[in-house]
C-alpha positions in Angstrom: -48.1 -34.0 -97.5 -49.1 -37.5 -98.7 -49.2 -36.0 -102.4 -45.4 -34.8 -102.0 -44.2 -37.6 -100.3 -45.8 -39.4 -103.6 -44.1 -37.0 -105.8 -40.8 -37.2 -104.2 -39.0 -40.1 -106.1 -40.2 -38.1 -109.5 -38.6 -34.7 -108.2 -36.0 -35.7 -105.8 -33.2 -35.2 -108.3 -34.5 -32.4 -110.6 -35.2 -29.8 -107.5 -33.1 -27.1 -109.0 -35.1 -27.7 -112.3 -38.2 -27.0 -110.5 -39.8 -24.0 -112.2 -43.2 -24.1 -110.0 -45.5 -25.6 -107.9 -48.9 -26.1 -107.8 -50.5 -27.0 -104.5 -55.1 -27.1 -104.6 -56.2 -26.8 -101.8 -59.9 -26.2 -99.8 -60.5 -22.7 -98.4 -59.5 -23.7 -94.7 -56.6 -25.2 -95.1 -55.6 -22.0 -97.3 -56.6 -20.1 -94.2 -55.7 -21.5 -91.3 -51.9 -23.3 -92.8 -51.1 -21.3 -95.9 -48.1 -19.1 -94.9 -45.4 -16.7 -97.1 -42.8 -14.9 -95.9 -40.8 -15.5 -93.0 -41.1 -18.5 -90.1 -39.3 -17.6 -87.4 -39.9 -21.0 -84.9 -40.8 -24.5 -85.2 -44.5 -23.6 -84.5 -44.5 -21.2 -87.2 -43.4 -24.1 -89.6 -45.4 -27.0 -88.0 -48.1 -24.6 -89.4 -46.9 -23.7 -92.9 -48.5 -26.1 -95.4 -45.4 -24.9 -97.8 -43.0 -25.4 -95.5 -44.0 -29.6 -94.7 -44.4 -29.7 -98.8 -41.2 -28.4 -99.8 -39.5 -31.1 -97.0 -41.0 -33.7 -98.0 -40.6 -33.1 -101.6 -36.5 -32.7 -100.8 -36.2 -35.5 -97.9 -39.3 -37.9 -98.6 -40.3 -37.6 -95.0 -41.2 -35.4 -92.4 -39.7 -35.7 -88.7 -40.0 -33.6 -85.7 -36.5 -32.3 -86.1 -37.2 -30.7 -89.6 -38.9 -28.0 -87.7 -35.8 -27.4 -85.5 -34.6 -23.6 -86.3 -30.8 -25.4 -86.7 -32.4 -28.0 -89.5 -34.2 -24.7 -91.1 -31.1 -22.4 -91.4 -29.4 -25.0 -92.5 -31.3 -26.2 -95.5 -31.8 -23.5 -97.7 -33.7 -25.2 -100.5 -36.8 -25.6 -98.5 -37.4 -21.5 -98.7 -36.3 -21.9 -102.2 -39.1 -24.0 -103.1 -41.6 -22.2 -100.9 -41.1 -19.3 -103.1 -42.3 -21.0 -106.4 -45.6 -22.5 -104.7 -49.0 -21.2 -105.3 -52.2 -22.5 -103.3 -55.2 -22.2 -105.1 -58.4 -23.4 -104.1 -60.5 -25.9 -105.7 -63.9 -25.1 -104.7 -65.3 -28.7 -105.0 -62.0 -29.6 -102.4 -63.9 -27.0 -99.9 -67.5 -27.9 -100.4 -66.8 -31.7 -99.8 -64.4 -30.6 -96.5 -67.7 -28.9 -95.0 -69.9 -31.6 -96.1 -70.6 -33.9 -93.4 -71.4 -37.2 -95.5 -67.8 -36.6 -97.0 -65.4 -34.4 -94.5 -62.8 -34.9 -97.3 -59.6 -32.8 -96.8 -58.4 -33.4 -100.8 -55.2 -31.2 -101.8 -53.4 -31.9 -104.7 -49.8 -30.7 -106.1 -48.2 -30.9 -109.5 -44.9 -29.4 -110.0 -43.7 -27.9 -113.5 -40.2 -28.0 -114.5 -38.0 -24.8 -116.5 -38.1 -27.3 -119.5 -41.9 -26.9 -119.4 -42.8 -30.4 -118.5 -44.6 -31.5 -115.6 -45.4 -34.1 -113.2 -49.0 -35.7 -113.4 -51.4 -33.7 -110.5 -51.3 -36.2 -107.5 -54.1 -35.5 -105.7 -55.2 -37.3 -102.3 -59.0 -36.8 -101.2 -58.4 -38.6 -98.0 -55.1 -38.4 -96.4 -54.0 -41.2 -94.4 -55.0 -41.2 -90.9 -58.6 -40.1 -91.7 -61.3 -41.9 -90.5 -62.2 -43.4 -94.1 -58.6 -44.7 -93.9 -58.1 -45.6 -90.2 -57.2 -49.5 -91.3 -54.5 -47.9 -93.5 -53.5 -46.0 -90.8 -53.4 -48.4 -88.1 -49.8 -50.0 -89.2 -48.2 -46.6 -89.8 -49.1 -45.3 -86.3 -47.9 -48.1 -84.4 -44.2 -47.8 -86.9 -44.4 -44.3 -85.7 -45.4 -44.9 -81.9 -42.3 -47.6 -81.8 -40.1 -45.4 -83.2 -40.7 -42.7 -81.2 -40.6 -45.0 -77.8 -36.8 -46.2 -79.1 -35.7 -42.7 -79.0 -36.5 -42.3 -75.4 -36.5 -45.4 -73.7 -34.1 -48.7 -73.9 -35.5 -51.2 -76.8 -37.0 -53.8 -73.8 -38.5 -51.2 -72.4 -39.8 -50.0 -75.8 -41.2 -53.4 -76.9 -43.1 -53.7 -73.3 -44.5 -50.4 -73.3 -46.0 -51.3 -77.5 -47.3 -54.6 -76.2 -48.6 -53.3 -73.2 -50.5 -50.5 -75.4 -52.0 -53.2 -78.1 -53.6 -55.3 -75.5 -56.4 -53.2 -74.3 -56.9 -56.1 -71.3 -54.0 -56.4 -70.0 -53.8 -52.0 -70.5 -57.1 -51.8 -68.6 -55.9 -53.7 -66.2 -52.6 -52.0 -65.9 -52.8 -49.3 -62.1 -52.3 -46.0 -63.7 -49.3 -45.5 -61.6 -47.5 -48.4 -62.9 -48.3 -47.9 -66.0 -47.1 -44.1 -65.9 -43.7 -45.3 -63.8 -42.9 -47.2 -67.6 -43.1 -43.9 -69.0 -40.4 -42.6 -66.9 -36.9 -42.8 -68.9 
């Protein structure tokens, strides 16, 4: 996803130009979130490593409601490009995802154009949010966590709730019920 989301200024305007794409992979992610054919629910697409690709390559993000059935049907392209991906394995990919000095989880994805040209192969060996990037991370969770409070609670509410949550004394200190009566919109 991180690769796409890299590729997506490059392709964002030459998707029906798109010939293939290339996604390399390690053997459990091509077992456990490689998916053809038909998804009939947003679990089945939450799960399709082709399906979160070809959004992000179109949209240069990836929300909750891109799973939605309505979002789906109604954005034909993203089946369109699912169709022209192939996941390989890269065997090196799946020997450093089992090792345990490494637990990398690399993919990569390069996409070739009907013209025969091609993007370079972005590959990412550690995706954001794993542990050998948590500092990365850190900032993008808490963008995410806010955003996610302001779609369900009133933006005071919101802010206390984030403050609250990055002040693990005063959290600590918080009475469970009190703290779960904030979480009631």
């Amino acid at each position: 996803c991180e690769a796409a989301v890299t590729l997506h200024p490059q392709v964002k305007d030459r998707l029906d130009q798109i010939d293939s794409i290339e996604l390399t992979t390690h053997e459990s992610a091509i077992r456990i979130i490689s998916k053809k054919g038909a998804l009939s629910n947003p679990a089945d697409r939450d799960h399709c490593l082709q399906y979160m690709v070809a959004v992000l390559l179109i949209f240069g993000e990836l929300t909750a409601e891109h799973y939605e059935d309505d979002f789906h049907k109604s954005h034909p392209l993203i089946d369109s490009l699912r169709d022209k991906m192939t996941v390989r394995e890269d065997k090196q990919y799946s020997m450093d995802y089992h090792d345990p000095e490494k637990r990398s989880i690399a993919n990569a994805i390069q996409i070739v154009f009907k013209d025969g040209t091609c993007t370079d192969k972005v590959a990412v060996e550690y995706p954001i949010g794993h542990r050998r990037r948590r500092e990365e991370a850190i900032p993008v969770l808490e963008s995410k966590f806010r955003r996610n409070l302001r779609t369900c609670f009133p933006a005071g509410r919101a802010e206390r709730i984030l403050e609250l949550c990055q002040d693990r004394d005063e959290l600590e200190a918080q009475l469970v019920n009190q703290f779960m009566d904030m979480l009631v919109p």
